[in-house]
C-alpha positions in Angstrom: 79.4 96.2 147.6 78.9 93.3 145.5 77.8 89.7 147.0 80.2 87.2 147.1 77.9 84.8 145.6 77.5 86.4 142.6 79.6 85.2 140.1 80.6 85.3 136.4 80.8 88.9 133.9 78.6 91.9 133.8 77.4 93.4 131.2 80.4 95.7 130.8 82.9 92.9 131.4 81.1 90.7 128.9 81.2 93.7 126.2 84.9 94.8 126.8 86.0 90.9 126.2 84.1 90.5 123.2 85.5 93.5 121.7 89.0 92.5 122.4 88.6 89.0 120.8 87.0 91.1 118.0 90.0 92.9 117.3 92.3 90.4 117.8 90.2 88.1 114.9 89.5 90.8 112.7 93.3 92.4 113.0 95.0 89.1 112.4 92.4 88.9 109.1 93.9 92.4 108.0 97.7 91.3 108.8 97.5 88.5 106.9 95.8 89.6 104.2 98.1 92.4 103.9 101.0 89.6 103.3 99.8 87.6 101.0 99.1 90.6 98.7 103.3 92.0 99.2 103.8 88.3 98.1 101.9 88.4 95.2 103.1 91.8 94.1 107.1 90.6 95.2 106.0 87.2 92.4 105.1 89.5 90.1 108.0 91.5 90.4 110.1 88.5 90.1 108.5 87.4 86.9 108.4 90.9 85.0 112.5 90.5 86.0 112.6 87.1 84.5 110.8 88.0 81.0 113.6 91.4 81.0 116.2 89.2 81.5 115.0 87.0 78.5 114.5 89.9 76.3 117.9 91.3 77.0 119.5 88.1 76.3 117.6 87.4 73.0 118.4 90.8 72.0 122.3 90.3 72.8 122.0 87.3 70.4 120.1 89.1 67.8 123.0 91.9 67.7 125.5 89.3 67.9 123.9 86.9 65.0 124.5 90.1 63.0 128.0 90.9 63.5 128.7 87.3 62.8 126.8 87.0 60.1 128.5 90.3 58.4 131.9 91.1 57.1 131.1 94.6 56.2 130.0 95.5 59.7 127.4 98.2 59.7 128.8 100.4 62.9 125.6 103.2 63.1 123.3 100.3 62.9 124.6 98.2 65.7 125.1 101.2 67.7 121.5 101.6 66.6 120.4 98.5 68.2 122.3 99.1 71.4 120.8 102.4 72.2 
């Protein structure tokens, strides 16, 4: 039976809460990490949506430059363009 003087962790206690505040750190680390990398992939998913947007809409103008420009529309090629 243990002394009742004796005071503080054992070995075993001492080892066991060092591991846990390991884990917590080194877990919290990974977790984080792990967010800031979706962000960075959600930002760049946002921009590549952005510059397909602009392309659309330049295109759109292209096609409709060149019906307004035209009298004789060309039918095949703007169906061309559309494709």
């Amino acid at each position: 039976m243990r002394n009742l003087k004796e005071k503080g962790f054992g070995l075993i206690g001492l080892l066991i809460a060092i591991a846990i505040i390991a884990l917590i750190v080194f877990g919290g680390k990974s977790f984080f990490g792990r967010d800031k990398n979706q962000i960075e992939a959600g930002n760049d998913a946002v921009k590549q949506a952005e510059d397909a947007a602009k392309s659309e809409r330049e295109h759109e103008i292209e096609i409709q430059n060149e019906l307004n420009s035209s009298t004789d529309v060309n039918y095949q090629g703007v169906y061309d363009k559309l494709k």
